[in-house]
C-alpha positions in Angstrom: -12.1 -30.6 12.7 -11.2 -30.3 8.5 -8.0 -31.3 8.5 -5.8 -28.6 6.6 -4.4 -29.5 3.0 -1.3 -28.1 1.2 -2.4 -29.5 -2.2 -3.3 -33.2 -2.4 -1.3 -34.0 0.9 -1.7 -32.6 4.7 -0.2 -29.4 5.4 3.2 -30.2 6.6 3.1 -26.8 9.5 0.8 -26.5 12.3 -2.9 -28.0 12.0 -6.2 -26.3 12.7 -5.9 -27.2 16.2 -3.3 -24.5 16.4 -5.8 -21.5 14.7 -8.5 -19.6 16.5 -11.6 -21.1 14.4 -13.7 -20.0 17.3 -13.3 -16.3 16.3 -14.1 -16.8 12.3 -17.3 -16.8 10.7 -17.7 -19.9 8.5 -17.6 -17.9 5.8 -14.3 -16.3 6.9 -12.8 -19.5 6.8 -14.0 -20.6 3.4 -11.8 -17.4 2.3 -9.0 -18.8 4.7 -9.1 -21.6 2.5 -9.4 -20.2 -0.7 -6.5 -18.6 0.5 -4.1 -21.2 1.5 -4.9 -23.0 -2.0 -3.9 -20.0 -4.0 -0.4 -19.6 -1.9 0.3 -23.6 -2.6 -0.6 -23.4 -6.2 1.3 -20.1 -6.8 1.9 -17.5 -4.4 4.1 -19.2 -2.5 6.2 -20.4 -5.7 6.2 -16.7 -6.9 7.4 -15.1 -3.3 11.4 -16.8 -3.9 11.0 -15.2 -7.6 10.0 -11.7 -6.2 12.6 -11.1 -3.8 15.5 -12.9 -6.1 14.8 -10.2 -8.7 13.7 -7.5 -6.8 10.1 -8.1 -9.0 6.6 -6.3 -7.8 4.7 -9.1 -6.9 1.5 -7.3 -9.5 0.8 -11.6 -10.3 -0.2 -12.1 -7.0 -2.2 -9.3 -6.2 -3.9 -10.0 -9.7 -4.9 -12.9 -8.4 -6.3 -12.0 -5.5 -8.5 -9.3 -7.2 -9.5 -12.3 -9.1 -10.9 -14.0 -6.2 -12.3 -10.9 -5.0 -9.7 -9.8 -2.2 -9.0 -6.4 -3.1 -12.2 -5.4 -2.6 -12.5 -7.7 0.9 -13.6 -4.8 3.1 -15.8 -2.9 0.6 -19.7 -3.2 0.7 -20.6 -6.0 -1.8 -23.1 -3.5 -3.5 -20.0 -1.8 -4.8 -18.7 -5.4 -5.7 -16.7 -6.3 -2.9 -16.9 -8.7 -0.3 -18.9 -6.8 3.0 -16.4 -8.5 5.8 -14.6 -6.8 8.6 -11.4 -6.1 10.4 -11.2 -9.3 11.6 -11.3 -11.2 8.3 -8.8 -8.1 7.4 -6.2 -9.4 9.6 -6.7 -13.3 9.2 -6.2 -12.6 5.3 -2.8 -10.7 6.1 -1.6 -13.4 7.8 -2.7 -16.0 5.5 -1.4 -14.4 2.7 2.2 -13.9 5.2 2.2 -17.5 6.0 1.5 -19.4 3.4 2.4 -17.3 0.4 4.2 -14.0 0.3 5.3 -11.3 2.4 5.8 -8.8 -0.3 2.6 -9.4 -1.7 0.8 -9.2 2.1 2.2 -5.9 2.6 1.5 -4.4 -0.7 -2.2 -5.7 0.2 -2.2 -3.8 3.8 -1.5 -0.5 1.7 -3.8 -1.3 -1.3 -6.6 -1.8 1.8 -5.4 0.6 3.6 -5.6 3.0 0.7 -8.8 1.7 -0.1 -10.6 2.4 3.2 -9.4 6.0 3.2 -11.3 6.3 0.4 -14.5 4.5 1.8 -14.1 6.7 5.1 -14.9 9.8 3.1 -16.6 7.7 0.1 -18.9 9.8 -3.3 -20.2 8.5 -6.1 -17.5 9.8 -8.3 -14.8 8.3 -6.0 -16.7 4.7 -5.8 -16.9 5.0 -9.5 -13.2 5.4 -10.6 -11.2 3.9 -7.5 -13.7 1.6 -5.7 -15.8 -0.6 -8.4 -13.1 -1.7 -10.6 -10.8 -3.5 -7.9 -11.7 -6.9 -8.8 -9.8 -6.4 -12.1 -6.9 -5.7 -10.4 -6.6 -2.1 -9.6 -4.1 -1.2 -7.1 -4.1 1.4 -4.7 -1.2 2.1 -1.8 -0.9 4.8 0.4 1.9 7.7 0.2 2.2 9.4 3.7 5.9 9.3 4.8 8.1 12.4 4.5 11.8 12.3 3.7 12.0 15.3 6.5 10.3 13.3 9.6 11.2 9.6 9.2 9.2 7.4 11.3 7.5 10.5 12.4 5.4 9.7 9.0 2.2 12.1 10.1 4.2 15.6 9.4 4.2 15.8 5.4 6.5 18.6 5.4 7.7 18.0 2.1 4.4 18.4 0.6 1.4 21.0 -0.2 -1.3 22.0 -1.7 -3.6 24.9 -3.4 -7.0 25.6 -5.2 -5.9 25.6 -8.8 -8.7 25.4 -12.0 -12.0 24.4 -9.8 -9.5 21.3 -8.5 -6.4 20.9 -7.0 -2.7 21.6 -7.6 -0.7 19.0 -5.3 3.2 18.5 -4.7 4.2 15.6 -2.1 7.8 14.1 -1.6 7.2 11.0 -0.3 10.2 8.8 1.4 8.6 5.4 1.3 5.9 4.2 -0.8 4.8 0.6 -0.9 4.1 -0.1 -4.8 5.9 3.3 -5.6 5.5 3.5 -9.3 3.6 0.2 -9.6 0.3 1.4 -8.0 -2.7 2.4 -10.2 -3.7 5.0 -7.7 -2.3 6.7 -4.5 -4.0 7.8 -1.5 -2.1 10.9 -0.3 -1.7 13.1 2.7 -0.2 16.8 2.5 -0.8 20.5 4.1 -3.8 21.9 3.5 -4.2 24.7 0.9 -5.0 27.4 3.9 -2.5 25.8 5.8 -2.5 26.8 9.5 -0.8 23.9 11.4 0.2 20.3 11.4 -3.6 19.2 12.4 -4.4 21.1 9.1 -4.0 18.3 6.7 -5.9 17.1 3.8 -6.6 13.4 1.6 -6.3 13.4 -2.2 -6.5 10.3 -4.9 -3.8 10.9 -7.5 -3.6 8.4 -10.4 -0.7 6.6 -11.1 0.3 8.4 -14.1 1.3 11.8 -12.4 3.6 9.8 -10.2 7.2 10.0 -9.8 9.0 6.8 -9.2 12.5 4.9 -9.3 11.8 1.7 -8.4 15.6 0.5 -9.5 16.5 1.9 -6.7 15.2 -0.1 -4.4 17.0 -2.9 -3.3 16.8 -4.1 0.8 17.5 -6.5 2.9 13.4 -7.9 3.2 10.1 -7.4 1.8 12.2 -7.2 -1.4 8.9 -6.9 -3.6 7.5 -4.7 -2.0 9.1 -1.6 -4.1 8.9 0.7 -1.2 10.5 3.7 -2.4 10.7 7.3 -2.9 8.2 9.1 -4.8 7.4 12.5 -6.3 4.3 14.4 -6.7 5.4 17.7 -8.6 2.7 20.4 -8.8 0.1 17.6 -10.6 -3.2 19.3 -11.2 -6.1 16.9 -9.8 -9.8 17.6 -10.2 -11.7 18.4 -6.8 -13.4 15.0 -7.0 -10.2 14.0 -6.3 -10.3 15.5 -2.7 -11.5 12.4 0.1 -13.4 14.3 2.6 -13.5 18.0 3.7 -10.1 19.9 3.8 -8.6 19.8 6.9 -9.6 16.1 7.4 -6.4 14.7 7.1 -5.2 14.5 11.1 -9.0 12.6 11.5 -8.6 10.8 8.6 -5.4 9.4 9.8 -6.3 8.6 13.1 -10.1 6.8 12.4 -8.5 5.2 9.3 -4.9 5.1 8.0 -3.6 4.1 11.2 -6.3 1.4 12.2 -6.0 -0.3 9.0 -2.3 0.2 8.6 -1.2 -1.1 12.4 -3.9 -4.1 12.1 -2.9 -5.2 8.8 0.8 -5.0 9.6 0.7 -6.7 12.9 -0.9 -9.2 11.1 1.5 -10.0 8.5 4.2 -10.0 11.3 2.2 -12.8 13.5 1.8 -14.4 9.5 5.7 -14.2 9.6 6.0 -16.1 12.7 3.9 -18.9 12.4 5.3 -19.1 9.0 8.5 -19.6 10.3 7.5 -22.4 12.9 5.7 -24.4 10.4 8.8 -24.4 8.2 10.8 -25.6 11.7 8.3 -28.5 12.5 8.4 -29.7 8.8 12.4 -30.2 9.1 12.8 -30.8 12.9 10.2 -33.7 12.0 11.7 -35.3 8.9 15.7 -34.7 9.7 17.0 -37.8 11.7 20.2 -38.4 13.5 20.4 -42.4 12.9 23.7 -42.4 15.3 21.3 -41.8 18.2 18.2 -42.7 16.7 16.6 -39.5 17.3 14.6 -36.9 15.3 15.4 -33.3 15.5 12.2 -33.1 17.1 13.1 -35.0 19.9 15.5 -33.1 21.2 13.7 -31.2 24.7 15.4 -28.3 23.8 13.9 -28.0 20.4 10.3 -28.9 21.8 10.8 -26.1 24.4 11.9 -23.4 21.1 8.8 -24.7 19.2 6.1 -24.7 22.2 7.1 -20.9 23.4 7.4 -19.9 19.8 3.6 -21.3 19.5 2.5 -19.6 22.6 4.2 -16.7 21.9 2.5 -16.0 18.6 -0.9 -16.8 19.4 -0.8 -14.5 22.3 0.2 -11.9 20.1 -2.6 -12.7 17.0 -5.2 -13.1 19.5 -4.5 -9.7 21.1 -4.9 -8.2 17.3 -7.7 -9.7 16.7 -9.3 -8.8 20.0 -8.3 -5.6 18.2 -9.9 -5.6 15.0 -12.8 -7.0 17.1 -13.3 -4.3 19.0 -12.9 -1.8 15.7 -15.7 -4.1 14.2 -17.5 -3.8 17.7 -17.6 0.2 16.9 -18.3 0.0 13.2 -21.3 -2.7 13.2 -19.0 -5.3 11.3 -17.5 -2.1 9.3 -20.5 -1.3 7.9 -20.7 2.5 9.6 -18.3 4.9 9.4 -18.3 8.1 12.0 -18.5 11.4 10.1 -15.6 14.3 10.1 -14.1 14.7 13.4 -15.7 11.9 15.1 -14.2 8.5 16.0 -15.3 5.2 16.0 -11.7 2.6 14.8 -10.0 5.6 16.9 -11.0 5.4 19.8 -8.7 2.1 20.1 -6.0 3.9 18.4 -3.7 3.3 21.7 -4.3 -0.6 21.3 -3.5 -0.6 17.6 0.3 0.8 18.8 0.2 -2.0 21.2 -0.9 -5.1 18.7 1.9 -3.4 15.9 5.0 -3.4 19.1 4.0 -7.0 20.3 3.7 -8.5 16.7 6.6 -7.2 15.5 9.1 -7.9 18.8 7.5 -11.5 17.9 8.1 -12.4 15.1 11.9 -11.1 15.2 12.4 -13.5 18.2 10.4 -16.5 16.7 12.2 -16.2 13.3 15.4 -16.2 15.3 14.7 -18.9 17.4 13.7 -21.4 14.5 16.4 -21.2 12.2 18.6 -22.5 16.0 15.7 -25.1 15.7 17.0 -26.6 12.2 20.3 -25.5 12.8 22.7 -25.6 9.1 19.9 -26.3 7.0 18.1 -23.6 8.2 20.5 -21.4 7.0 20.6 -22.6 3.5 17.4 -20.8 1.0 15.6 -23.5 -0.2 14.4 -23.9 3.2 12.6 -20.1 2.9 13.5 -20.0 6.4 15.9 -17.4 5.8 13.5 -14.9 3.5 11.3 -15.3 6.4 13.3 -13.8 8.7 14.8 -11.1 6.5 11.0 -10.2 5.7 10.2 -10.2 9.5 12.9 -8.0 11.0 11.3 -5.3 8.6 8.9 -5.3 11.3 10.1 -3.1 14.0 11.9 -0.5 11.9 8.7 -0.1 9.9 7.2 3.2 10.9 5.9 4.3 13.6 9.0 2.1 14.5 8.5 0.1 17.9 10.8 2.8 19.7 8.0 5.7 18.3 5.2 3.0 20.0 6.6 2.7 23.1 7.3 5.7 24.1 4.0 7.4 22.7 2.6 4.5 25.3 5.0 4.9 28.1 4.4 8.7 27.9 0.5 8.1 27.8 0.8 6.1 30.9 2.6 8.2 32.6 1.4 12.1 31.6 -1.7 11.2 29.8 -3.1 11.0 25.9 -2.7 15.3 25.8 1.3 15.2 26.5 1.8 13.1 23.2 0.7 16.0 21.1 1.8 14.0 17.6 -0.1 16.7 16.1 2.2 19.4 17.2 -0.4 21.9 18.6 0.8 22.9 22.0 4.2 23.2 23.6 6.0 22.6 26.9 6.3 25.8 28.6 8.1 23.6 31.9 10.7 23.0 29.3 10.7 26.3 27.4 11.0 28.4 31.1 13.7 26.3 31.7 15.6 26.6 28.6 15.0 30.6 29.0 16.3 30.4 32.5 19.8 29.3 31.1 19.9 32.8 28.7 21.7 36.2 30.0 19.7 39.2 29.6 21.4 40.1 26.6 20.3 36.6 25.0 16.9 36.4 26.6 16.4 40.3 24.9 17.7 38.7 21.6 15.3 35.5 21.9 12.5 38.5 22.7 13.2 40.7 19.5 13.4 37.4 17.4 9.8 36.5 18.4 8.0 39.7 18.1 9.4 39.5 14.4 7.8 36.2 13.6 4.8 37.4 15.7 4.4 39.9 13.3 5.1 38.3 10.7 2.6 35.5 11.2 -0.1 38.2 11.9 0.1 39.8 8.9 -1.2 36.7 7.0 -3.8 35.8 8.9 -7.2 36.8 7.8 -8.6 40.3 9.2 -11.0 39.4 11.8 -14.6 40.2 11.3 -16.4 43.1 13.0 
């Protein structure tokens, strides 16, 4: 096996032998390569300059458009490179390992964005957004809400309406990866005709119509990442502008966003882990106690905290790539997309939640566990050790956070896929008859007279039916 270079000298971290080769394409790992060489020569260098002065890390993403990374999922007869989900997630991790975790998850929402757009892909929307990625367009995705949290898929704050032939769109978005620093934003709001939360609609807006401060961000990881508030105040967009049908958003979302989003990120967080364990064999390697004549490495105790680590992590980065191999599996290699309100990436939408929970719960153990391995010096920053674990426990808060995941899977286990309703279209009449039960009769004729109000109301503006 190649033995795997940091420069001119061997990669001080974990060889090959510690990779799953066997799952890569030969030309997947030329890219893994190309990869690693970029983070020695500069990504890497650039990461400690990002997150000491709260910088967008546009250099390193530059330089991955250079090499033809921005465009890695897009056909290559709109100039990108034709691979899959599974090269998706090893360049993730590489570019988390080796090189930057800023930079790696402003590239899951610059792909992400991108393959919203690809779902629901025209000529017009290929032309402006699509072909000129290798120059270093940017793209993120805008779907949180600073009214739901976590519970990112209700964009209460947001809206819009036919307006000149196009669009007129508002969106208050909580956080934004590469808010005000993205060329182009892949949003999600209400639909014009609006008539409930599976109603919800994709739009491109250009950077320029954006509303950003990016000085305000300042966090405890992923300190590049400029994930911040953003405003979208009644910008008029031409209907090109529209990605799919309206009313595509909710299948959108669940065939697209949240594939690419929960692959990408789990990615990044196993990239975070085995980051950190090559940092803790370098030291525990070199660092000698000459009283007892011993390496750090030596010690049983750090051998056991360095082999679970190991086994850990790869159990977790082979289950996502079992994953995205399965997504590829129902997408011939990504090359066919299922048309509105089918699913193909979808269908495995409950495994996604799994990979993101696992990965994340991970890497904040492993982080944890090798900056005990090196002890003092792991606390001190020019090891990195410490970034890495500031830019890992971003994981499980990162919506949906892993309290969201597990409990939309515990609650699938135990009352099936219908009781999760994340698209708030049905309600629990066990619960409401019970909470009715508690009223008086003057409180349950109260509740009454209060509903055949907003019954009313809410008749009145729907369309007449037809006769």
């Amino acid at each position: 096996m190649t033995e795997k270079m940091w420069g001119a000298e061997p990669f001080w971290g974990l060889g090959y032998d510690w990779d799953p080769d066997w799952v890569y394409t030969d030309k997947q790992k030329e890219l893994r390569a190309t990869l690693i060489e970029l983070c020695e020569k500069e990504l890497r260098a650039n990461a400690k300059r990002f997150d000491d002065e709260l910088m967008f890390p546009r250099r390193n993403l530059e330089l991955l458009g250079e090499h033809g990374f921005l465009g890695l999922t897009v056909p290559e007869e709109y100039g990108g490179l034709g691979e899959d989900h599974v090269a998706y997630s090893m360049v993730c991790e590489t570019i988390a390992r080796y090189g930057c975790a800023s930079t790696a998850m402003c590239y899951v929402m610059h792909i992400g964005a991108v393959n919203a757009i690809m779902l629901r892909a025209t000529s017009e929307l290929i032309d402006k957004y699509i072909r000129p990625l290798n120059s270093g367009k940017i793209g993120t995705l805008s779907y949180s809400d600073p009214e739901t949290g976590s519970h990112f898929w209700y964009p209460i704050s947001s809206g819009a309406e036919r307006s000149n032939g196009g669009f007129k769109i508002r969106k208050k978005a909580s956080w934004t990866t590469s808010g005000g620093f993205a060329d182009f934003y892949v949003v999600q709001t209400t639909s014009p005709d609006f008539t409930g939360y599976d109603d919800l609609s994709v739009f491109v807006v250009d950077g320029e119509h954006i509303q950003a401060h990016p000085s305000l961000w300042d966090a405890l990881g992923l300190r590049g990442n400029q994930s911040g508030p953003i405003e979208i105040d009644n910008v008029e967009i031409p209907a090109e502008q529209l990605v799919g049908p309206t009313g595509d958003g909710a299948n959108s979302n669940d065939e697209s966003v949240d594939p690419w989003f929960l692959v990408g990120s789990s990615s990044v967080w196993n990239g975070l882990a085995l980051g950190a364990i090559d940092i803790a064999k370098r030291h525990t390697t070199r660092k000698k106690h000459v009283d007892v004549g011993l390496r750090v490495a030596d010690y049983p105790t750090i051998q056991d905290y360095i082999g679970e680590a190991v086994m850990d992590t790869n159990a977790s980065r082979l289950f996502t790539l079992s994953v995205a191999q399965a997504m590829d599996g129902a997408t011939e290699n990504n090359t066919v997309n299922p048309g509105p309100g089918e699913l193909a990436r979808g269908n495995f939408l409950h495994w996604a939640w799994q990979i993101k929970f696992v990965a994340a719960k991970n890497t904040a153990h492993v982080v944890d566990k090798m900056l005990h391995a090196c002890g003092g010096s792991g606390y001190k920053r020019d090891m990195e050790l410490e970034r890495y674990l500031r830019d890992a426990k971003a994981g499980w808060v990162m919506g949906p956070t892993n309290e969201v995941l597990r409990q939309f899977v515990g609650k699938a286990v135990l009352l099936g896929f219908e009781s999760l309703d994340y698209w708030n279209q049905s309600y629990n009449r066990r619960a409401v008859e019970n909470e009715v039960k508690k009223l008086d009769a003057a409180g349950k004729r109260e509740l009454a007279e209060q509903l055949f109000k907003e019954a009313d109301e809410q008749q009145s503006k729907e369309p007449a039916a037809k006769g």
